[in-house]
C-alpha positions in Angstrom: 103.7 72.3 -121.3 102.4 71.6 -124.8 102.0 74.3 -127.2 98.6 74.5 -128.9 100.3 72.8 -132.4 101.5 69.8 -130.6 97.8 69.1 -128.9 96.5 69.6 -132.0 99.0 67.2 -133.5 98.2 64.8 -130.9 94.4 65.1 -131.0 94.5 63.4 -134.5 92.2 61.8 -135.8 89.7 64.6 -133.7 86.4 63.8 -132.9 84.6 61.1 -134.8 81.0 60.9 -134.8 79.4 57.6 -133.5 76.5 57.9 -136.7 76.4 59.5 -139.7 76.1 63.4 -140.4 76.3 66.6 -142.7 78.2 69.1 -142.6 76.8 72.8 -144.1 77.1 76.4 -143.3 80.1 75.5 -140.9 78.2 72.8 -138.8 77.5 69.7 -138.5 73.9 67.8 -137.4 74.2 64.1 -137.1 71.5 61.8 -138.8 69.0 59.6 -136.7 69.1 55.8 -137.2 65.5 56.2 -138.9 67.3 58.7 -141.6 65.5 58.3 -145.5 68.4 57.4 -147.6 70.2 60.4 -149.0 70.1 62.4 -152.2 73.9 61.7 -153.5 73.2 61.9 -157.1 76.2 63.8 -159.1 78.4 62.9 -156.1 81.4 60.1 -156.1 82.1 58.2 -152.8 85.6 59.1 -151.0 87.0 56.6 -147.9 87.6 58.8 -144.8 90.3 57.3 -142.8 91.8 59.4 -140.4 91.0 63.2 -139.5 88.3 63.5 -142.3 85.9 61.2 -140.5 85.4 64.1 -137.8 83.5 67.4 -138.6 85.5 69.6 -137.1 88.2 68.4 -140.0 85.7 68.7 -143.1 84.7 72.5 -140.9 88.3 73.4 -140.9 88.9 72.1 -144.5 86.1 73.9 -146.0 85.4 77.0 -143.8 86.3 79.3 -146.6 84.7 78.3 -149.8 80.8 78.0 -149.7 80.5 74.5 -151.6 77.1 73.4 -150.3 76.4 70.5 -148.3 78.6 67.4 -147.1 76.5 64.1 -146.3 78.8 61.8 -144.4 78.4 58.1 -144.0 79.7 55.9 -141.6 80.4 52.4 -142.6 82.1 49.1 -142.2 84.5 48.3 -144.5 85.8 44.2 -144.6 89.2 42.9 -145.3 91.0 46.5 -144.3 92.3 47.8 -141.9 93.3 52.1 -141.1 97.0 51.9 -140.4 99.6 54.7 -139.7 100.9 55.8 -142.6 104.8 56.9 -143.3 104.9 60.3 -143.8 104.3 63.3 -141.0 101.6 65.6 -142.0 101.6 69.7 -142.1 100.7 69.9 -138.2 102.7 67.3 -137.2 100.6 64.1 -136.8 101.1 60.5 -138.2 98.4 60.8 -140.5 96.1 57.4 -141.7 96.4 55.2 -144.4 94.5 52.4 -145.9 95.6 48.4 -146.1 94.5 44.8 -147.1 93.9 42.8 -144.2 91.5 40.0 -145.0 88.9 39.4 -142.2 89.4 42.7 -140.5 86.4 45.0 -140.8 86.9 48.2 -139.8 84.7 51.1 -139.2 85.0 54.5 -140.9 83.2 57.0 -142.8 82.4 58.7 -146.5 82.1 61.7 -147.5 79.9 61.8 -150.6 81.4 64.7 -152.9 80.5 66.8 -155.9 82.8 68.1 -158.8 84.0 71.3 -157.0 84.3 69.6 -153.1 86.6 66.5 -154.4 89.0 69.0 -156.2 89.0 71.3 -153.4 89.7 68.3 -151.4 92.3 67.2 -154.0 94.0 70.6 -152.7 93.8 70.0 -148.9 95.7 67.1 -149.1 98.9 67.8 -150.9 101.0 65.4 -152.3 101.6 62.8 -149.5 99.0 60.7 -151.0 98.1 58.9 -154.5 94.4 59.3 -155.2 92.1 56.4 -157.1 89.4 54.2 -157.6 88.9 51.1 -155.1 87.2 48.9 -156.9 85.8 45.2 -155.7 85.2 46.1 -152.0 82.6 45.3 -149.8 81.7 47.8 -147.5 78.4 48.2 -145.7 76.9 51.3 -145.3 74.9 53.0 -142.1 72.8 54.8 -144.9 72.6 53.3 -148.1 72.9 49.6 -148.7 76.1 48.5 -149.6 79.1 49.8 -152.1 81.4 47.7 -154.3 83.5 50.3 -155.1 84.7 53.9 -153.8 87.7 56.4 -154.0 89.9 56.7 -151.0 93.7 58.7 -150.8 96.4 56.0 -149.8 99.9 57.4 -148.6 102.4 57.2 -151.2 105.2 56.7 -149.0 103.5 53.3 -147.8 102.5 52.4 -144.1 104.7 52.6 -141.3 106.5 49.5 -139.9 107.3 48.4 -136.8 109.2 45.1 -136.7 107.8 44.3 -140.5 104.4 45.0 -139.5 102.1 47.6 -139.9 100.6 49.8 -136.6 97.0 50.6 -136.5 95.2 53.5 -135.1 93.4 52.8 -132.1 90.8 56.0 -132.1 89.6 54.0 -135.8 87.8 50.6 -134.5 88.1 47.5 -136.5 86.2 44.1 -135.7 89.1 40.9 -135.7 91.6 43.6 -136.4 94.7 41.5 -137.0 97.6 44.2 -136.1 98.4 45.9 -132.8 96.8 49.4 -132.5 97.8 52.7 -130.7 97.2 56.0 -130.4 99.3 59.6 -132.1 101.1 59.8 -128.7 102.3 56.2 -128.9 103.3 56.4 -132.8 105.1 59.5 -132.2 107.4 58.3 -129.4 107.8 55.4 -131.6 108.8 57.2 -134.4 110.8 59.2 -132.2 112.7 56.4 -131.0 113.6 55.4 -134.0 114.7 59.0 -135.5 115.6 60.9 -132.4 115.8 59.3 -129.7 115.9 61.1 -125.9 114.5 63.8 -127.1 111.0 64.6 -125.2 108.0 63.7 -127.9 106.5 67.7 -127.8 109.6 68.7 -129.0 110.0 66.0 -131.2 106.6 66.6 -132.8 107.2 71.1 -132.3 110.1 70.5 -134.6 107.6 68.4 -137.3 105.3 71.4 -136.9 107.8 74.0 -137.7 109.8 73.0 -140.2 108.8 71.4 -143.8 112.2 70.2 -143.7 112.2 68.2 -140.7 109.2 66.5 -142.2 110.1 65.4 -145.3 113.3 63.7 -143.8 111.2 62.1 -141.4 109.4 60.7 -144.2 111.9 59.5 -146.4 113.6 57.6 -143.2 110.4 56.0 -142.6 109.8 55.2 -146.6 112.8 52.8 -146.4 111.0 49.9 -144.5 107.2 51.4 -145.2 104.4 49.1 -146.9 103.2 49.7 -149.8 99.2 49.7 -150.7 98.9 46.9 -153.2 95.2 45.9 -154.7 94.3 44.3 -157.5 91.5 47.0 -157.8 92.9 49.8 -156.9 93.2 52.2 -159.9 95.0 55.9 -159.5 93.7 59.3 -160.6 95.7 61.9 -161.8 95.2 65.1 -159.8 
């Protein structure tokens, strides 16, 4: 039987909303189709791929600082793609990345934040990721018109390969999406296979969960073939 850290592992990316939403006072309350467009003045837009599309991520993530209000937005974002990225996060999952594929439009979210949520946000992620501007984009938003340009993490260890290509998360839809896509159970018996294999995929992902060390070889044995994020207007931050 699975121990309550490998579901969780498993259940990544968690729930993701099927329209936009804000998140305040440790809820969440989705936004009608007929919603006013929103106040985001003094706020920069940040590219939720994976687990920060869902609520119950940005609950979790900001349950212990009071930092007002998060509107989220979902979106369609054209010529990308949300990919599996080469690196195993601090409960164990394959976590998301971002990458180019021209006539892919995939569906995601953003989380319009202030001064003091982005660098708490900064903090939640750790250093698995390089943080930046994205700039010549077209993405079309549920709320909002349509942005040129927005900030988004992308894993600095690249995205995982399987047979040269990348692997694409199946809970994250994408219209024409280009590569094959599956879900954290799939990816981590496919990593498994490739870094342990015959051992069962709970433990596999129990010993991810327990041990920092077991993650960061795991991540520098899937850095060796990994793909990197290149973009002619992508611009990093410093942190």
């Amino acid at each position: 039987m699975a121990s309550d850290s490998v579901r969780h592992a498993l259940s990544y990316p968690f729930e993701i909303p099927k329209r936009s939403y804000v998140v305040a006072g440790g809820r969440y309350e989705e936004l009608p189709d007929s919603a006013p467009p929103l106040d985001v003045s003094g706020r920069r837009p940040m590219l939720a791929l994976g687990s920060n599309q869902s609520p119950h991520q940005l609950i979790r993530k900001f349950k212990d600082r009071d930092l007002g209000p998060i509107p989220v937005v979902r979106g369609r974002l054209h010529d990308f793609d949300v990919v599996y990225s080469a690196h195993v996060s601090r409960y164990g999952a394959i976590p998301a990345t971002l990458l180019p594929c021209p006539g892919t439009r995939v569906t995601l979210f953003v989380t319009w934040l202030d001064a003091a949520q982005e660098k708490h946000m900064h903090e939640t992620e750790g250093h698995a990721y390089w943080f930046g501007r994205l700039d010549g984009i077209t993405l079309t938003m549920e709320i909002g018109g349509e942005l040129t340009s927005a900030f988004v993490y992308v894993g600095r260890r690249g995205a995982l390969a399987r047979n040269g290509a990348p692997v694409a998360l199946a809970p994250v839809k994408a219209e024409n999406r280009m590569w094959p896509a599956i879900g954290q159970w799939q990816v981590q018996a496919l990593v498994r296979d490739r870094l342990a294999p015959g051992q069962p995929v709970n433990a596999f992902i129990q010993a991810a969960v327990d041990d920092p060390a077991v993650r960061l070889a795991r991540a520098e044995a899937l850095g060796t073939d990994s793909l990197a994020f290149e973009h002619p207007g992508f611009a990093a931050e410093a942190l």
